[in-house]
SEKE-578605 format. One record per residue (C-alpha): residue in one letter; x, y, z. Coordinates in steps of 0.001 Angstrom, whole numbers, m for minus. Layout:
<sites>
  res       xx       yy       zz
    A        X        Y        Z
...
</sites>
This chain:
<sites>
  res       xx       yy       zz
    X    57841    13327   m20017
    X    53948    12218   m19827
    X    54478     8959   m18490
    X    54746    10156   m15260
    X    51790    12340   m15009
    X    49903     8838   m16620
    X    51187     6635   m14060
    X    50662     9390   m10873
    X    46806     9428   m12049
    X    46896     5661   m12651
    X    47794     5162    m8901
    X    45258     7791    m7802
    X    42786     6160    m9864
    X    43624     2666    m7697
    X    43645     4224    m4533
    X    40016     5948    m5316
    X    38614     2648    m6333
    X    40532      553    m3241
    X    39149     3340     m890
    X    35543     2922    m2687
    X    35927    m1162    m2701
    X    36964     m922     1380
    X    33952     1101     1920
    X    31180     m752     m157
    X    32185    m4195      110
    X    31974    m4725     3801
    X    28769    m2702     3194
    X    27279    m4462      429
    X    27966    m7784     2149
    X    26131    m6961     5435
    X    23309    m5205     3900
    X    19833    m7105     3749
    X    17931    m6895     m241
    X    16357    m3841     m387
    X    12636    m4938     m249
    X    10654    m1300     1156
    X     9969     1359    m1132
    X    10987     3773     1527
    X    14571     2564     2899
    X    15051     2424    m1032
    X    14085     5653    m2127
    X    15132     7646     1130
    X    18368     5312     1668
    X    17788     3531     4651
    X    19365      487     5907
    X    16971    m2519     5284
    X    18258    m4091     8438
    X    17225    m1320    10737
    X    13902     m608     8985
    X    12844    m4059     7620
    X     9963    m5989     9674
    X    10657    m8911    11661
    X     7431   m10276    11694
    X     6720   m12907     8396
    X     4137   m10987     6100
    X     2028   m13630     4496
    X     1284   m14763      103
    X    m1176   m16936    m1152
    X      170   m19248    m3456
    X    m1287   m19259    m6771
    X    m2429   m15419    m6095
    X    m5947   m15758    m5414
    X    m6641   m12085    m6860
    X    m4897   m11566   m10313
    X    m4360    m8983   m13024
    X    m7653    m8621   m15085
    X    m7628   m10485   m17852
    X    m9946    m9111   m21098
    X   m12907   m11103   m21716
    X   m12608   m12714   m18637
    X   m15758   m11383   m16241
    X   m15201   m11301   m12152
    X   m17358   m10544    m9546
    X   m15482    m7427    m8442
    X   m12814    m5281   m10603
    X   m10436    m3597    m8742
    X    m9331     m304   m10384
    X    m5739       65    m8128
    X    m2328     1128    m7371
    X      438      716    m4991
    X    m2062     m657    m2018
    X    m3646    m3159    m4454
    X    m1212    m4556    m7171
    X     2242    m4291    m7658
    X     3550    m1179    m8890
    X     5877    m1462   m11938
    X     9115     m378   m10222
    X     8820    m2453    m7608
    X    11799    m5209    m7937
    X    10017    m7160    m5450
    X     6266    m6628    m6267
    X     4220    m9512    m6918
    X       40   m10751    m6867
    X     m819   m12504    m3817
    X     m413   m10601     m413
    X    m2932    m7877    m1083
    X    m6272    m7108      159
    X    m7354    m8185    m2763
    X    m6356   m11949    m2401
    X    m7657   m11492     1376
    X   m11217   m11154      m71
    X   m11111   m13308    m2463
    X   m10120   m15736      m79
    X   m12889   m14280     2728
    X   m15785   m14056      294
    X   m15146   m16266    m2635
    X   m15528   m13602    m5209
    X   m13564   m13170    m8661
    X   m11546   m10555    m8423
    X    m9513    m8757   m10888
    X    m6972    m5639   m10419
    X    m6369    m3150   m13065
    X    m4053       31   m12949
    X    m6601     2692   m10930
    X    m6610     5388   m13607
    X    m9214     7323   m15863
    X    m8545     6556   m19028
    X    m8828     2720   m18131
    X   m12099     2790   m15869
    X   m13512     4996   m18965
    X   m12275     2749   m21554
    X   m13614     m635   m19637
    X   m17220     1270   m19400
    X   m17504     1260   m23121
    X   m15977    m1958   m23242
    X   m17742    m5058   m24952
    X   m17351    m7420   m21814
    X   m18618    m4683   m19666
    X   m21528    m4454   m21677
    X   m22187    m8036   m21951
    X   m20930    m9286   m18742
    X   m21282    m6353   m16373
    X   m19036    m7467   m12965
    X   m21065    m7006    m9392
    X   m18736    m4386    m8357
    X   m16119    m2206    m9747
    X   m13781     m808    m6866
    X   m11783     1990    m7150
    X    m9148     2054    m4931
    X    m6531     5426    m4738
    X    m4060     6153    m2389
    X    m4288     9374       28
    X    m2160    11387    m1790
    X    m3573    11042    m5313
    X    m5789    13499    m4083
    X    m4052    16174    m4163
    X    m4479    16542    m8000
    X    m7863    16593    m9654
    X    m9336    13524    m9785
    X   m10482    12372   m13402
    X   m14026    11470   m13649
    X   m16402    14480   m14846
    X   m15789    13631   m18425
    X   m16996     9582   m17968
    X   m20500    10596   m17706
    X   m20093    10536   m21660
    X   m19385     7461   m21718
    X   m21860     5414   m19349
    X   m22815     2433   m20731
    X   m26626     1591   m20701
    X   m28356    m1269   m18541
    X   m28217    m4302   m20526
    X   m31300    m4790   m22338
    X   m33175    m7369   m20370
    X   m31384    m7726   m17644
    X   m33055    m7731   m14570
    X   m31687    m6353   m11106
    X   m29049    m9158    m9607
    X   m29482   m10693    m6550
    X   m27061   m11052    m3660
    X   m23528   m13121    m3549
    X   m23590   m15961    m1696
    X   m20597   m15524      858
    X   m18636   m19044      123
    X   m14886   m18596     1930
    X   m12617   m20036      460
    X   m11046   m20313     3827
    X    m7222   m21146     1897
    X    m4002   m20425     4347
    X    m1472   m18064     3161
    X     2429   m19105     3247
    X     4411   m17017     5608
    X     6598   m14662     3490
    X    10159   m13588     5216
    X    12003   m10986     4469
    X    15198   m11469     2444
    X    18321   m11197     4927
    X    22026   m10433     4064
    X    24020   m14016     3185
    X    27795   m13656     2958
    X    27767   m16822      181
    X    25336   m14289    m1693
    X    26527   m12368    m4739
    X    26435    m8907    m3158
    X    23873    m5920    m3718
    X    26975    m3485    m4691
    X    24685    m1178    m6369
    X    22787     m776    m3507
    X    25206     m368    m1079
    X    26416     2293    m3705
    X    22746     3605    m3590
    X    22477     3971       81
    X    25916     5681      868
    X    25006     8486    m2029
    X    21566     9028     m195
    X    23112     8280     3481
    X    26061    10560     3529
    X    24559    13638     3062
    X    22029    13441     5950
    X    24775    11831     8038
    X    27972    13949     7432
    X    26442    17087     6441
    X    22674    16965     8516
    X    21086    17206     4789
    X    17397    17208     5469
    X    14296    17875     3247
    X    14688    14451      840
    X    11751    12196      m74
    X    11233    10167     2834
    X    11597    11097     6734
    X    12487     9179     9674
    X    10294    10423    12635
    X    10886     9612    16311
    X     7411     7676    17978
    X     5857     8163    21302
    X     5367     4345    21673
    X     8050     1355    20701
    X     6228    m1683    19344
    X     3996       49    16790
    X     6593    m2171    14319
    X     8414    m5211    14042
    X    11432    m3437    12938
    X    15199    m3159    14385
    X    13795      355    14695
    X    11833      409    17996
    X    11249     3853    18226
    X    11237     5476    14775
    X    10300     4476    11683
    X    10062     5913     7814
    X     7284     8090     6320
    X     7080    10049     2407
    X     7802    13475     3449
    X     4281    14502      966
    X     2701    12343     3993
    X     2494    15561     6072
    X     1622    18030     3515
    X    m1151    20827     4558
    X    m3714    20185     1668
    X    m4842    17480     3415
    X    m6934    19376     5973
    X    m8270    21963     3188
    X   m12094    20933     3212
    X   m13137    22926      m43
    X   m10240    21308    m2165
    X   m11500    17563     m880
    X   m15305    18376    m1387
    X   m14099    19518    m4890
    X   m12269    16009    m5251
    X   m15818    14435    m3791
    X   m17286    15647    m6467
    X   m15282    14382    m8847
    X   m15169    10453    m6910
    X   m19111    11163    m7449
    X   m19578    11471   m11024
    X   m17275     7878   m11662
    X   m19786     6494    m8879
    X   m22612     7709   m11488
    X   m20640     6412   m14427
    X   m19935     3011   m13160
    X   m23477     2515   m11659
    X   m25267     3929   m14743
    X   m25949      429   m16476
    X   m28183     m133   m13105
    X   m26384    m3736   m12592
    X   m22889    m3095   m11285
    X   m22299    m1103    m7918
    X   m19626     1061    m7641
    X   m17264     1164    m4116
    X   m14533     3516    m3282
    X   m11322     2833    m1343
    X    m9311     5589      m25
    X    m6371     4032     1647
    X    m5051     6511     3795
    X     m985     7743     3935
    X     1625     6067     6776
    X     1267     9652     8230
    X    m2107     9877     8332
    X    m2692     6705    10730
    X      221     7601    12774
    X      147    11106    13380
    X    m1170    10607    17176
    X     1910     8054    17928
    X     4847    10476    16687
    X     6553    12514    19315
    X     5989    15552    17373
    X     2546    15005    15924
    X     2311    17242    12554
    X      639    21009    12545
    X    m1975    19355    10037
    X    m4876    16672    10439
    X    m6227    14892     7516
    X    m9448    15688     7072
    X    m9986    13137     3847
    X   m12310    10252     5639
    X   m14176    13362     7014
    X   m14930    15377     3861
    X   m15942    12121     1924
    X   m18410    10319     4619
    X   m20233    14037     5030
    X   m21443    12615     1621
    X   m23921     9746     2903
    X   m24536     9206    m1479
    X   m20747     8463    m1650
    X   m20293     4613    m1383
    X   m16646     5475      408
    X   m15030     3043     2661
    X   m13587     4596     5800
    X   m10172     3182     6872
    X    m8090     5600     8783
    X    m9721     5321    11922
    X    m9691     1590    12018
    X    m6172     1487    11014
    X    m5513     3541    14002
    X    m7373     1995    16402
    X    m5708    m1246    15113
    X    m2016      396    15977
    X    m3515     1767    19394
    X    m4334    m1674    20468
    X    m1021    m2790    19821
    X    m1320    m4318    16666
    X     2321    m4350    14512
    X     2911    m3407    11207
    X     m253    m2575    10138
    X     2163     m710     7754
    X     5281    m2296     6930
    X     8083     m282     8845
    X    10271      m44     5647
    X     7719     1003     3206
    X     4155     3333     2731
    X     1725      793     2330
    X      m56    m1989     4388
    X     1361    m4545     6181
    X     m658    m7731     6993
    X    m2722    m6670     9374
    X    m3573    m3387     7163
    X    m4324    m5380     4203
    X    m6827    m7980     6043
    X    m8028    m5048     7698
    X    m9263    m3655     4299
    X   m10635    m6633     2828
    X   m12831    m7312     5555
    X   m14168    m3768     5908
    X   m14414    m4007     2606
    X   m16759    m7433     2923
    X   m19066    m5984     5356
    X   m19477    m2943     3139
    X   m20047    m5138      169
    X   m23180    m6682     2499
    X   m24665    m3482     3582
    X   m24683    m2444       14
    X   m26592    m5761    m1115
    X   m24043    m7080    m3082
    X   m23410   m10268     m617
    X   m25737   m12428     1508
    X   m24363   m13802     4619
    X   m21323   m11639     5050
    X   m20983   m11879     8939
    X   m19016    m9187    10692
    X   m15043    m9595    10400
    X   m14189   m10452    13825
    X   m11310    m8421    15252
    X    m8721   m11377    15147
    X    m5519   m10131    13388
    X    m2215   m11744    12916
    X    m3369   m14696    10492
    X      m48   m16626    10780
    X     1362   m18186    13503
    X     3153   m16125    15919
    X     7134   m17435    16277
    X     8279   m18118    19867
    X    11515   m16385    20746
    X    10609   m13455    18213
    X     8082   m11189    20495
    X     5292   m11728    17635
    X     3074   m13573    20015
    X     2486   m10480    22570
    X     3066    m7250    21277
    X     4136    m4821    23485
    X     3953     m839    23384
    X     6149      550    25443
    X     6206     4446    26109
    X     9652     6241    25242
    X     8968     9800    26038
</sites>
């Protein structure tokens, strides 16, 4: 009397999975490799959102993940915008601004996880004792700010100026003038083993916002004023982490209490009188391209503001170069499929970045980055020799 019932759910068991293969399959074969962390974590199609234009890896890495006991001219205390983040599948050393000046300069440089604990640990570290680098950078995303910023509690834990040590002269600026490899982006292959899980990935994410006009996930797609701001399928929109947009950004008494904070790792780092400390706010996708979306937000970052009212603070401004850069037509300065820097963003910090390192005293001869962008050469037949900007509204 069971069998029945057994074999009725057997066949609507075969029908649920021949339904779910007819959907994915097709799907999962035309789909491009995930590569941004935004079409991944919001569910976007990587063929709509992924950049056209090659991106561009130096091959060894000329940056790398700091070694202990090895010294380097600059140590890079970093996340997302620096090194690759441990979830990223596709994250590897050698297309960040950190390779850039390397290869710009000819300093060491060496990228550790940007964090507290490990800037306080490598201050009362041996090899920071006995082999001091030039510079320690801190680099932190945007939105890190929005929690306190750990740093008060290092100034028990300076280390000393080396006994005998006298105060070190200026770099020499000695390029290393190599030529990165143009990187493309993964595309969809029909002899390819397919990304099912993916495909499975996206349509869970997708559906909701398609079918039922779900709204208030992760990441955002926001319509822009202008097409050619990126390389992308996606002329006139593109994909931003919905915290991009939140108000605290604009609160000036919250960021002059984070200032405060940056300030006493400044006085930590620079304590033993021989290393100068740097610090690299790299500002959200939002924040750059608030004045190209059709609906610009309610709320203005206020970040590069609070921290350069500080003239003490050795802070790196970035968000209105990055902007400017867009403005005159410049693609992908962020990648259109992901939060952080695209090329063009991540040249444009290492060379701000050099000059700032001259004006400080830590180089000699560090010349003015010249405005030149796009690195690689442009492809004829793929609109990456002329950008355009073309207005939609």
């Amino acid at each position: 009397m069971r069998r029945p019932v057994a074999g009725g759910l057997d066949r609507i068991l075969l029908r649920g999975l021949a339904l779910a293969a007819a959907l994915v399959l097709p799907l999962a074969f035309a789909l491009d490799p995930p590569d941004g962390d935004l079409t991944e974590l919001g569910g976007y199609a990587e063929n709509r959102f992924g950049p056209k234009a090659p991106q561009a890896i130096f091959v060894p890495p000329l940056a790398e993940a700091a070694r202990v006991g090895t010294g380097y001219d600059v140590l890079v205390f970093g996340d997302g915008f620096s090194r690759p983040d441990a979830e990223e599948r596709h994250g590897r050393y050698g297309h960040y601004w950190t390779d850039h000046l390397r290869n710009l300069t000819g300093l060491t440089v060496g990228v550790r996880p940007a964090d507290a604990a490990t800037l306080a640990a490598q201050l009362v570290s041996p090899e920071f004792r006995e082999r001091p680098p030039r510079v320690v950078i801190l680099q932190l995303s945007e939105s890190a700010l929005e929690t306190p910023v750990g740093g008060l509690e290092l100034s028990t834990v300076t280390a000393p100026r080396p006994h005998g040590v006298a105060a070190p002269r200026p770099l020499p600026v000695e390029p290393l003038n190599r030529q990165p490899r143009s990187l493309e982006r993964s595309r969809a292959q029909a002899w390819n083993p397919p990304p099912i899980g993916h495909a499975l990935d996206l349509l869970v994410k997708a559906l909701p916002r398609a079918v039922l006009n779900v709204t208030g996930g992760p990441v955002q797609e926001r319509p822009l004023a202008y097409a050619g701001l990126f390389s992308s399928a996606a002329a006139t929109t593109t994909l931003f982490r919905a915290e991009d947009f939140q108000p605290w950004r604009a609160d000036h008494r919250l960021l002059e209490e984070r200032r405060a904070s940056l300030h006493a790792i400044q006085d930590a780092v620079e304590a033993n009188g021989v290393t100068r400390f740097l610090l690299l706010v790299a500002p959200d996708k939002g924040t750059v391209y608030a004045d190209f979306l059709l609906e610009p937000p309610p709320h203005r970052s206020a970040v590069d503001e609070v921290l350069g009212a500080d003239p003490t603070l050795q802070a790196v401004p970035l968000a209105a170069g990055l902007t400017a850069l867009a403005a005159g037509g410049v693609r992908d300065v962020y990648a259109p499929n992901g939060s952080r820097w695209g090329l063009e963003g991540q040249l444009y910090a290492a060379r701000t970045v050099a000059r700032t390192l001259g004006r400080l005293g830590v180089l000699t001869g560090a010349a003015d980055a010249s405005p030149d962008v796009a690195i690689l050469p442009c492809r004829p037949g793929q609109g990456d020799c002329t950008p355009t900007r073309t207005q939609t509204d």
